[in-house]
MDAnalysis code that builds the backbone (N, CA, C; Angstrom):
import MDAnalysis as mda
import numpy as np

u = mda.Universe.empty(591, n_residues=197, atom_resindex=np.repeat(np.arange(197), 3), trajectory=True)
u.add_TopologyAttr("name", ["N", "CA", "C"] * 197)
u.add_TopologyAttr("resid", np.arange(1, 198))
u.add_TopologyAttr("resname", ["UNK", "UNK", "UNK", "UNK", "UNK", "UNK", "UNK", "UNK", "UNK", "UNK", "UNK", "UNK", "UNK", "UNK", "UNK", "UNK", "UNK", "UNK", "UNK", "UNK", "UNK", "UNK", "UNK", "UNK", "UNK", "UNK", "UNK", "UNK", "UNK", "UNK", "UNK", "UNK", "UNK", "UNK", "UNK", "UNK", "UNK", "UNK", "UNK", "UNK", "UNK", "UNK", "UNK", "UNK", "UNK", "UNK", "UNK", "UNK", "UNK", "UNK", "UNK", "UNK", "UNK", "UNK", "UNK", "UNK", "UNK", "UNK", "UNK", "UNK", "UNK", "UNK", "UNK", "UNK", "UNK", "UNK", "UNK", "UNK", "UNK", "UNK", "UNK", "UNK", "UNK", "UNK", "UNK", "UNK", "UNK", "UNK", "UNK", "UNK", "UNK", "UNK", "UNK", "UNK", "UNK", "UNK", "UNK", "UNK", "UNK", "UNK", "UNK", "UNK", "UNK", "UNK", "UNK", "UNK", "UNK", "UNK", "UNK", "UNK", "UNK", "UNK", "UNK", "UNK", "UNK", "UNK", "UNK", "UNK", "UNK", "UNK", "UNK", "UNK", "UNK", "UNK", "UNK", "UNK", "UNK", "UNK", "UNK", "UNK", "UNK", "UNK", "UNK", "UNK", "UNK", "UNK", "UNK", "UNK", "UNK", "UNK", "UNK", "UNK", "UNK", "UNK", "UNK", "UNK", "UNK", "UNK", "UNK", "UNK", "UNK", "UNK", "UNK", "UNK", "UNK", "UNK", "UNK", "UNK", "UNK", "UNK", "UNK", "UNK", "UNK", "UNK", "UNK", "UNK", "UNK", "UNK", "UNK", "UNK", "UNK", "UNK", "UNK", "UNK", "UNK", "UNK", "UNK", "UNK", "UNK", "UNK", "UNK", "UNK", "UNK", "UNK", "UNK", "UNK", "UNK", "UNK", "UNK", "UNK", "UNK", "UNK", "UNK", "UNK", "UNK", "UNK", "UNK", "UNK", "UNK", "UNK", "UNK", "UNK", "UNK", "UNK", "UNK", "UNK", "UNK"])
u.atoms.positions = np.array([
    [28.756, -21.301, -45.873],
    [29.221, -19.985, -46.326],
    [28.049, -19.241, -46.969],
    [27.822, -18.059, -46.416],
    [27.033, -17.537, -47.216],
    [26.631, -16.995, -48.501],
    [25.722, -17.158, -49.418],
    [25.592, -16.719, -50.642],
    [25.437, -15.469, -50.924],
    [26.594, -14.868, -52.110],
    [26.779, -13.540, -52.103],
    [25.709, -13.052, -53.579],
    [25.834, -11.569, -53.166],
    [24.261, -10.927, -54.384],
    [25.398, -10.635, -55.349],
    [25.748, -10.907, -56.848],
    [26.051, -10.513, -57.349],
    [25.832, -9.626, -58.751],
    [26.711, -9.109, -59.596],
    [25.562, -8.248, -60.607],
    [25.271, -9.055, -61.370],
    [24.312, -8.433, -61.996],
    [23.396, -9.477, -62.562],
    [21.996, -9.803, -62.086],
    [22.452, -10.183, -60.998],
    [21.092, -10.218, -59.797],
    [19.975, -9.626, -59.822],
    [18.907, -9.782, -59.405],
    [17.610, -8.924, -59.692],
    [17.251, -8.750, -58.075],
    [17.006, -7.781, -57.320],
    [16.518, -7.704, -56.216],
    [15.082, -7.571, -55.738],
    [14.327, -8.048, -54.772],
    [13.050, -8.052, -54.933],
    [12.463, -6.241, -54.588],
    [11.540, -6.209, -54.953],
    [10.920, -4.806, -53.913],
    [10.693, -4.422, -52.677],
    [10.944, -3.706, -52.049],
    [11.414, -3.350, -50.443],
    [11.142, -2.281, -49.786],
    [11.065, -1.597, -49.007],
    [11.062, -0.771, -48.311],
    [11.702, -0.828, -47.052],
    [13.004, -0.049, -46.737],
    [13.596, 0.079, -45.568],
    [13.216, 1.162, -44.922],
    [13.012, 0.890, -43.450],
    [12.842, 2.429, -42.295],
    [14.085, 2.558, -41.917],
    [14.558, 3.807, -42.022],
    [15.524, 4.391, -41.240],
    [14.967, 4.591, -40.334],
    [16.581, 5.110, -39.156],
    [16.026, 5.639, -38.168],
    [15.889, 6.537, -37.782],
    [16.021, 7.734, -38.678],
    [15.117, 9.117, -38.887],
    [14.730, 9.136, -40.365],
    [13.402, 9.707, -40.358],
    [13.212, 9.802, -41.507],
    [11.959, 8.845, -42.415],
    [11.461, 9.060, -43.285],
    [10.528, 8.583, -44.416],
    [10.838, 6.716, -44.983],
    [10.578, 5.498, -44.721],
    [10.566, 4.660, -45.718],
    [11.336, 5.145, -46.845],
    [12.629, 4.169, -47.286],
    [13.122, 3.871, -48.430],
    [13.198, 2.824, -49.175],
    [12.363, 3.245, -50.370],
    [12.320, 2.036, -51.489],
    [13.535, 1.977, -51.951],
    [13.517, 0.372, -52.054],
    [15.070, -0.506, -52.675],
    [14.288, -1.418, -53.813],
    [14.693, -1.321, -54.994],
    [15.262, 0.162, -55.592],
    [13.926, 1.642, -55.461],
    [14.872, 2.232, -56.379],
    [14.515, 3.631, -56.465],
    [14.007, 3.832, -57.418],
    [12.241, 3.910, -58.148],
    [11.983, 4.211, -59.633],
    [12.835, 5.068, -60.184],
    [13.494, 5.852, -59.713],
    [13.757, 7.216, -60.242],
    [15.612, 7.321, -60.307],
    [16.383, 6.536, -59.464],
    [17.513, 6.527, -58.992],
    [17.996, 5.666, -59.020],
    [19.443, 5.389, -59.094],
    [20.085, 4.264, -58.336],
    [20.653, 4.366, -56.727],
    [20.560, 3.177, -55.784],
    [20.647, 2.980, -54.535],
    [22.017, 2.230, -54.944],
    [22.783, 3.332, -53.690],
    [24.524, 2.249, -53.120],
    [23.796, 1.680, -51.684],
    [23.664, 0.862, -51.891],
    [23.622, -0.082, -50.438],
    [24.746, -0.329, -49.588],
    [24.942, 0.136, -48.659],
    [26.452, -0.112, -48.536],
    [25.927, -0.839, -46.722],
    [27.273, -1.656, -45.938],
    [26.273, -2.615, -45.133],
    [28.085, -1.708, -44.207],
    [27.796, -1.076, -43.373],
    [28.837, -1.051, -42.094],
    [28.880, -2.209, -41.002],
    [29.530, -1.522, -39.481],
    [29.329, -2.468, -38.915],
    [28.533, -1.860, -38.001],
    [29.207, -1.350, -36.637],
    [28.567, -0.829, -35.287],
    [28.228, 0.433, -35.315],
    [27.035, 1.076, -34.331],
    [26.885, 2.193, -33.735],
    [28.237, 2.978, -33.264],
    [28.882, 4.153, -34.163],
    [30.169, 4.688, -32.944],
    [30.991, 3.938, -34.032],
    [31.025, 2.800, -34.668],
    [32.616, 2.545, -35.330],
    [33.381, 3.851, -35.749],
    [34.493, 3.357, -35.251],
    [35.665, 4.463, -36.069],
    [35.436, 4.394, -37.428],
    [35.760, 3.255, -37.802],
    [36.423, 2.813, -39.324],
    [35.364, 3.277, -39.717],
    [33.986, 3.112, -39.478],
    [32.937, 3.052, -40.531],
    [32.608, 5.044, -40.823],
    [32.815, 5.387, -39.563],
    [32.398, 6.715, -39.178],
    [33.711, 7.908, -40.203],
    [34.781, 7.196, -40.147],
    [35.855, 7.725, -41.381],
    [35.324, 7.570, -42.474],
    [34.994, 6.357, -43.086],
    [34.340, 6.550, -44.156],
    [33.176, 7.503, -44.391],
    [32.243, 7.504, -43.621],
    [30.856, 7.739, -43.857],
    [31.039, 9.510, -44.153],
    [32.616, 9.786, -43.732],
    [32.739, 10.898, -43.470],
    [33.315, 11.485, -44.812],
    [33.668, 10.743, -45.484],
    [33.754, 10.925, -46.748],
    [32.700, 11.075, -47.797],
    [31.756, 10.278, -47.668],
    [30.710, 10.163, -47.869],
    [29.495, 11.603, -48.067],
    [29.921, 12.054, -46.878],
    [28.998, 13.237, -46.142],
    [29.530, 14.489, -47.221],
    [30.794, 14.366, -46.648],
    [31.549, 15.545, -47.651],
    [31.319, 15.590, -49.473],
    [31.129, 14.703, -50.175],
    [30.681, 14.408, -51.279],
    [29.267, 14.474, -51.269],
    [28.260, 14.541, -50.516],
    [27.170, 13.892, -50.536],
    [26.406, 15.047, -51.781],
    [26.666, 16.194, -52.053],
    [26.040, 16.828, -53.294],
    [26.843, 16.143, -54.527],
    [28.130, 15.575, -54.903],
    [28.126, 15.337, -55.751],
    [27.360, 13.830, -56.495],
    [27.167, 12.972, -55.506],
    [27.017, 11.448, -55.301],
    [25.366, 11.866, -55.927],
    [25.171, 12.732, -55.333],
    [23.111, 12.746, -55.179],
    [23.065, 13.440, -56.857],
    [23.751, 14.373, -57.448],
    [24.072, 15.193, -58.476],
    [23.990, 14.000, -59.629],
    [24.684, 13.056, -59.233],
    [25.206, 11.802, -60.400],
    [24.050, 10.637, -60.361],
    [23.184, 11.174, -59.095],
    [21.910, 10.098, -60.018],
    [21.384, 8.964, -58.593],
    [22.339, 8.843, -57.287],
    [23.126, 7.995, -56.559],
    [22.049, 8.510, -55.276],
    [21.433, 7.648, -54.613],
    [20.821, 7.440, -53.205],
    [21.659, 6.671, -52.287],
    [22.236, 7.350, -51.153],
    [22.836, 6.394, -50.415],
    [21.768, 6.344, -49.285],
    [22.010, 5.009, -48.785],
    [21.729, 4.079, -47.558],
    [22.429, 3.181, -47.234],
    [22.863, 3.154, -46.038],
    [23.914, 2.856, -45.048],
    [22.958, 1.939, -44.180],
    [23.847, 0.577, -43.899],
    [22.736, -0.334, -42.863],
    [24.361, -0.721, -42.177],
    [23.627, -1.001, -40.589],
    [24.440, -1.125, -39.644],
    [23.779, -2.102, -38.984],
    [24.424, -3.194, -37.863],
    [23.777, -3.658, -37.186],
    [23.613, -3.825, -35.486],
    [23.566, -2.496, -35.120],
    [22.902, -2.010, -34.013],
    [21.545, -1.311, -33.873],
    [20.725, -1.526, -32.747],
    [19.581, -1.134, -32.409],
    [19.175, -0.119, -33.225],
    [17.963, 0.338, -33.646],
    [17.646, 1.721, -33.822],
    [18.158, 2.669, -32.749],
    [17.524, 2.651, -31.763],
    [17.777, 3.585, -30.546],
    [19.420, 4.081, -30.391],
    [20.396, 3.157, -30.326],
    [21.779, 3.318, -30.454],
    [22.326, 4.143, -31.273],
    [21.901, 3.838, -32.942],
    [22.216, 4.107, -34.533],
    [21.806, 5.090, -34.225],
    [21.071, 6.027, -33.845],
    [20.300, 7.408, -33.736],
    [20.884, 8.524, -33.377],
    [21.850, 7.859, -32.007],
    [22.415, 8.735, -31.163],
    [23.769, 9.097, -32.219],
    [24.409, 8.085, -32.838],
    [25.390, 8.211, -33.693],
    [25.394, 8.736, -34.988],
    [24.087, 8.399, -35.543],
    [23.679, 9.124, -37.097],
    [23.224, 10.349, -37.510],
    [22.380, 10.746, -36.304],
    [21.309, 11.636, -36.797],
    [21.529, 13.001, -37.622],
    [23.158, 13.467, -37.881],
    [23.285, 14.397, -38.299],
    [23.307, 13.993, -39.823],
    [23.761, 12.889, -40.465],
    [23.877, 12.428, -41.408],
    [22.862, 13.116, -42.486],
    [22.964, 13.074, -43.544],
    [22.429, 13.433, -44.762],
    [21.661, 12.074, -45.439],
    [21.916, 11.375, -45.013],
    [21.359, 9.726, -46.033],
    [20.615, 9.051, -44.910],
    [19.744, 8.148, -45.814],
    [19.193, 7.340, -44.917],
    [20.151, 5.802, -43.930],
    [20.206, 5.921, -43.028],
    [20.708, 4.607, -41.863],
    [19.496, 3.706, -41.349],
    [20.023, 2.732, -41.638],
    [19.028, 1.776, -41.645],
    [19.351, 0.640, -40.188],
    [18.745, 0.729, -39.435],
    [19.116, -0.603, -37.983],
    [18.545, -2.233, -38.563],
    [19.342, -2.923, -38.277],
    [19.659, -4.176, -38.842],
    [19.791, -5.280, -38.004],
    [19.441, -4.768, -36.506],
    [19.998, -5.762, -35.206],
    [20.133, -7.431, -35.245],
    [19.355, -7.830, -35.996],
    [18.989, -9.080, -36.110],
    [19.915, -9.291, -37.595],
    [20.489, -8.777, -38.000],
    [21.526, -9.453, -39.514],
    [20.772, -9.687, -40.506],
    [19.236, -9.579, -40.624],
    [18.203, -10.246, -41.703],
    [18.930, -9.851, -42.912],
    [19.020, -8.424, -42.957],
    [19.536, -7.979, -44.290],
    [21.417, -8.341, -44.863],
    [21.961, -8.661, -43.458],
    [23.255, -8.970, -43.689],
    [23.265, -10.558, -44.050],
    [22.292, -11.427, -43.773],
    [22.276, -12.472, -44.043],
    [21.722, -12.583, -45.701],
    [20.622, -12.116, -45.761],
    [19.768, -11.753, -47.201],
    [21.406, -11.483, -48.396],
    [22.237, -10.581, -48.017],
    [23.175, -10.274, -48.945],
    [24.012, -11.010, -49.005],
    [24.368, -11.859, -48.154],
    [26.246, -12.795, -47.858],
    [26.738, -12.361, -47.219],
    [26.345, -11.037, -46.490],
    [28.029, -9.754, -45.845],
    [28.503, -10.709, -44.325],
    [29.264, -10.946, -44.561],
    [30.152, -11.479, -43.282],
    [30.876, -10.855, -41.773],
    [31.290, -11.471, -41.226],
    [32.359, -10.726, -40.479],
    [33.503, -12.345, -40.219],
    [34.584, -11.556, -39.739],
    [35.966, -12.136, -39.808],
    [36.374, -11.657, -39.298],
    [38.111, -12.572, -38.730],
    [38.481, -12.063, -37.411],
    [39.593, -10.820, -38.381],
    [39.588, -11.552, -39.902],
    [40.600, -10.585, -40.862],
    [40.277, -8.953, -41.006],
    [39.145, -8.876, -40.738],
    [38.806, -7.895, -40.792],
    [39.281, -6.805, -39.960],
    [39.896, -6.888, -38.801],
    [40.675, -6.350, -37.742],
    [42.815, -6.629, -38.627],
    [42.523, -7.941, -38.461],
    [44.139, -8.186, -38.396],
    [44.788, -8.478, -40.269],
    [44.091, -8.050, -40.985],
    [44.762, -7.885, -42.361],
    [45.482, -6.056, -42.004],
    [46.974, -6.490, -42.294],
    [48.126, -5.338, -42.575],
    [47.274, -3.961, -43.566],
    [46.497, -4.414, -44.121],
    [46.066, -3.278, -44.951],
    [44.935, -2.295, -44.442],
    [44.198, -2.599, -43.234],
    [43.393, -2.518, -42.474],
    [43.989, -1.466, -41.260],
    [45.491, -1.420, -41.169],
    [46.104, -1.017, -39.651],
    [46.039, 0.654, -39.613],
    [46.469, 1.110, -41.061],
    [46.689, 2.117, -40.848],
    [45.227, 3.029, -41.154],
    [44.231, 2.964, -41.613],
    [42.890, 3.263, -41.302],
    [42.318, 2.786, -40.048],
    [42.594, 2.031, -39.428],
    [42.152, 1.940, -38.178],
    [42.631, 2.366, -37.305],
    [44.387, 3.130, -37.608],
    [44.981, 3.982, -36.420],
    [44.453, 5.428, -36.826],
    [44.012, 5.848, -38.296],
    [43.796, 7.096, -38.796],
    [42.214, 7.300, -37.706],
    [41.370, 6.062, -38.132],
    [39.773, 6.189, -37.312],
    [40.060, 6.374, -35.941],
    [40.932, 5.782, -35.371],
    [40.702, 5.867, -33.801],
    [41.016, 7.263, -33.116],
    [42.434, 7.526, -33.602],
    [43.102, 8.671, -33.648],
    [41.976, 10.307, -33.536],
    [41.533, 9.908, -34.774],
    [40.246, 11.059, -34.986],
    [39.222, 10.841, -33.805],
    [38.668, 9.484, -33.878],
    [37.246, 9.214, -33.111],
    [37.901, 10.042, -31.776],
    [39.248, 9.274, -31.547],
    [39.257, 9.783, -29.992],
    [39.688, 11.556, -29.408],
    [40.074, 12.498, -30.744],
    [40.161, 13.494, -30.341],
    [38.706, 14.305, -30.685],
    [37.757, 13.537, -31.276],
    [36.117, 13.587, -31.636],
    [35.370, 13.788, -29.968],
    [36.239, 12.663, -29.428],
    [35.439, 12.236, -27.797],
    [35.958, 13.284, -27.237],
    [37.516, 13.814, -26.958],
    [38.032, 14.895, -26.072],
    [37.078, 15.641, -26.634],
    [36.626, 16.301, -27.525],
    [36.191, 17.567, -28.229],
    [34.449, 17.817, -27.311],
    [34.214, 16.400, -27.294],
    [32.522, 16.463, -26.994],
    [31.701, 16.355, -28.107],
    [32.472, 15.676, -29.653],
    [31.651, 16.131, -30.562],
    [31.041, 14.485, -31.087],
    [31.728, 13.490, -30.066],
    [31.213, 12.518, -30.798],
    [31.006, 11.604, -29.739],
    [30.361, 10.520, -29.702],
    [29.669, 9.420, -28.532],
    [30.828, 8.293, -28.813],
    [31.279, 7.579, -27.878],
    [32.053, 6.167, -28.084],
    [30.981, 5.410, -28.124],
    [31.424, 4.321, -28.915],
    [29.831, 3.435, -29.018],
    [30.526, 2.246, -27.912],
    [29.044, 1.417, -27.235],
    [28.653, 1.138, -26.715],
    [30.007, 0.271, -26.303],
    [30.368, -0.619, -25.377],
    [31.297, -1.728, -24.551],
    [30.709, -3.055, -25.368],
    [29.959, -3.167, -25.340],
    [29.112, -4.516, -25.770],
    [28.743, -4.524, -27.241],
    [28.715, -5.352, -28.527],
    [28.104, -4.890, -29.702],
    [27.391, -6.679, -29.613],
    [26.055, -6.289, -29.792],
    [25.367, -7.752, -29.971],
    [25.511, -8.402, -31.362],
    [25.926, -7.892, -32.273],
    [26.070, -8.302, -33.502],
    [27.914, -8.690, -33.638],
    [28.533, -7.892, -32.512],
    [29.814, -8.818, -32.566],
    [30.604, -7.413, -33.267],
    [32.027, -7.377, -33.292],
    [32.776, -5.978, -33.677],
    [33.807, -6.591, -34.902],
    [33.458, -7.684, -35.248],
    [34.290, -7.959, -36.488],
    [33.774, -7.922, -38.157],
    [32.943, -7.170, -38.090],
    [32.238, -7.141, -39.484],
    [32.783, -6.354, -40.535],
    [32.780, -7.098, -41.647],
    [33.441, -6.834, -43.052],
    [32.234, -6.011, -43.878],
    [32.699, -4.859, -44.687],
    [32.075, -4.008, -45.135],
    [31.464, -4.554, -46.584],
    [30.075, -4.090, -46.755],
    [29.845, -4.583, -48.576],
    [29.030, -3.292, -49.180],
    [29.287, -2.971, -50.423],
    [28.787, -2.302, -51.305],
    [27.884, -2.919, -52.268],
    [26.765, -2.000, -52.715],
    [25.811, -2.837, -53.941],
    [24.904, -1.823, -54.617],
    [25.410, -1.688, -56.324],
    [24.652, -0.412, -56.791],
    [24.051, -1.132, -57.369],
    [22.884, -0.816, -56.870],
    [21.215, -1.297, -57.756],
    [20.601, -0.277, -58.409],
    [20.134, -0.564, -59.894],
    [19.151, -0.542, -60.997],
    [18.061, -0.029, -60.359],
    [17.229, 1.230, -61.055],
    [15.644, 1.190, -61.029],
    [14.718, 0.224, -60.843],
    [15.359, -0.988, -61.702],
    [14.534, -2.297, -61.634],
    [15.129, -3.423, -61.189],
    [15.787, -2.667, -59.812],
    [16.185, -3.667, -59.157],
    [17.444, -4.843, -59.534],
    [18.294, -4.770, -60.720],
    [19.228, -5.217, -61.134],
    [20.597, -4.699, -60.171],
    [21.150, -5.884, -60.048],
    [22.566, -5.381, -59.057],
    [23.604, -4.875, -60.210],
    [24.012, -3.649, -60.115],
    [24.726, -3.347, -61.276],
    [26.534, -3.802, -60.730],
    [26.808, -3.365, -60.080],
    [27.972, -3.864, -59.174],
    [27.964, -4.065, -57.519],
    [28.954, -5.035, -57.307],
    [28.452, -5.372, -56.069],
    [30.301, -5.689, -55.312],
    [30.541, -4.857, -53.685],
    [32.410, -5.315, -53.662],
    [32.199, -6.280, -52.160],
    [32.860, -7.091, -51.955],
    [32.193, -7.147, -50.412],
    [33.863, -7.028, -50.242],
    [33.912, -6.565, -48.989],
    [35.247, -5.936, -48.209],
    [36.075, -7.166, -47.416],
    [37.561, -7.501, -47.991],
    [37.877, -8.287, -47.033],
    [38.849, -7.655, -45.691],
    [38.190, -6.331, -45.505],
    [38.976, -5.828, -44.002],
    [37.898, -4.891, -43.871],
    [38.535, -4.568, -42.668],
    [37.198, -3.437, -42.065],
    [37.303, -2.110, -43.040],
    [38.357, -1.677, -43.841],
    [38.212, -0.519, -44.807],
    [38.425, -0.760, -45.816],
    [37.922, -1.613, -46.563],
    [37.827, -2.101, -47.687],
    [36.296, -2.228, -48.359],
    [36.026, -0.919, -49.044],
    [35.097, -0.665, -49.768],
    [34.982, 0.261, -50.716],
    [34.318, 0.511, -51.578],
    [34.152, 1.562, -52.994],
    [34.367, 3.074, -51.960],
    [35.625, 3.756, -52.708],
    [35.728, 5.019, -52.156],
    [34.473, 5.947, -52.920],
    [34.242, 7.377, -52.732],
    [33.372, 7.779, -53.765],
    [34.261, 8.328, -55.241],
    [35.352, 7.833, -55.048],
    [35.541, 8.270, -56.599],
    [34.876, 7.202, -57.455],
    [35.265, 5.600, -56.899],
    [34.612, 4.542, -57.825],
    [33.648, 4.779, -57.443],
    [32.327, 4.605, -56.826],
    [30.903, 5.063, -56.609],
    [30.525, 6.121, -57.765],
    [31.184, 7.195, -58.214],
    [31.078, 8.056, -58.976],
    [31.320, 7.084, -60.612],
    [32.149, 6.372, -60.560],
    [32.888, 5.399, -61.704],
    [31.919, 4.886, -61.919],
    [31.103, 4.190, -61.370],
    [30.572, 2.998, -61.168],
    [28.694, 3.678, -62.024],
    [28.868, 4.871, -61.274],
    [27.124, 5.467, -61.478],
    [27.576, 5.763, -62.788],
    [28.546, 6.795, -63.221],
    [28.426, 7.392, -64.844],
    [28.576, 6.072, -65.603],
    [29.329, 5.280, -65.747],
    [29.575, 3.874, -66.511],
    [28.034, 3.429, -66.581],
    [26.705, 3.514, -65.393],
    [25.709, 2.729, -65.003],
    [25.106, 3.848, -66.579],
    [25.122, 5.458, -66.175],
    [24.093, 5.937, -67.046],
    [24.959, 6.049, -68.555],
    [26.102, 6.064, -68.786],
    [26.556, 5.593, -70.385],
    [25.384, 4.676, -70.737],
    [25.881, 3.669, -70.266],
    [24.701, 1.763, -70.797],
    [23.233, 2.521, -70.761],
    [22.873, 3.221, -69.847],
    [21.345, 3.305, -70.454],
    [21.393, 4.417, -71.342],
    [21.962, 5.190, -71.544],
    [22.027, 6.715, -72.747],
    [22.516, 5.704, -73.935],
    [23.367, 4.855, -73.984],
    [23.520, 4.173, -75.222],
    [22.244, 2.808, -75.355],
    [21.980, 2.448, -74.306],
    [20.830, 1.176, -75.279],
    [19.625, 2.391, -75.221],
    [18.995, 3.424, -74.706],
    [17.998, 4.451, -75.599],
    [18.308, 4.831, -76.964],
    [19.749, 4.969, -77.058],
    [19.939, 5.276, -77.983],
    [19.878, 4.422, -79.600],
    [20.222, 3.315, -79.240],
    [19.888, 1.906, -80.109],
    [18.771, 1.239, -80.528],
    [17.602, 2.233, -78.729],
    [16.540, 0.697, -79.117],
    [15.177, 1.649, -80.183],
])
């Protein structure tokens, strides 16, 4: 079973390439990073979320918050599906980084009851996305496999995991209201130990 990052944790120094865009340092001198780990190029489920995501994305960035999104399909694939995005997407084909964290996949991740009705809401959309012309079906084949469980992880300037959720269904992860919870709670603790030390 794999070993999960929890808070507490200290993460090493990093740099991820998206696949548009500048090198991103993990962490952020300046910021905190949500790491958040999807699954496929084209997922519904993930692409509902992310879409939430997008729509918030001035308030998230406002509160202090860098998102990066890692998936594990090709660059070339992730490109065709991301590129309008606002945050950095990171290609992962090989799991290094899904292995590095614990993030799993499961067959629960499809067949947990709590999972059904976001996955009829994602498809529903994706597929009047496809009538429209506004969105790509991803690929027949996923080399990384189509059962992957979602994980979240807000990291520290210095690399400290401040909270960390791993998902036991395919939509089971920090909405951005907790993401928002999670960052102001992060800068209370440092406005109060400045304030102490």
């Amino acid at each position: 079973m794999p070993r999960h990052v929890t808070p507490g944790s200290t993460l090493t120094d990093r740099h991820l390439t998206p696949v548009v865009g500048a090198p991103v340092a993990v962490p952020a001198p300046d910021r905190l990073i949500h790491l958040q780990f999807r699954r496929f190029a084209g997922c519904p489920v993930c692409n509902l979320h992310l879409r939430s995501i997008v729509r918030r994305h001035a308030e998230i960035e406002a509160a202090g918050v860098r998102e990066v999104v890692v998936f594990h399909s090709p660059a070339d694939e992730l490109r065709e599906h991301t590129h309008e995005l606002p945050f950095a997407v990171v290609a992962d084909p090989d799991k290094q980084l899904y292995r590095e964290f614990g993030v799993e996949s499961s067959r629960r991740s499809l067949l947990s009851p709590r999972a059904w009705l976001p996955i009829l809401r994602a498809v529903a959309r994706s597929s009047w996305g496809l009538l429209r012309g506004r969105e790509r079906a991803p690929s027949r084949t996923q080399a990384g496999g189509r059962l992957g469980l979602p994980a979240d992880f807000l990291i520290a300037s210095d690399g400290r995991v401040l909270a960390a959720k791993y998902g036991e269904h395919v939509y089971d992860q920090w909405s951005v209201d907790e993401l928002l919870d999670l960052a102001g709670r992060s800068a209370d603790r440092t406005r109060t130990g400045s304030a102490t030390a």
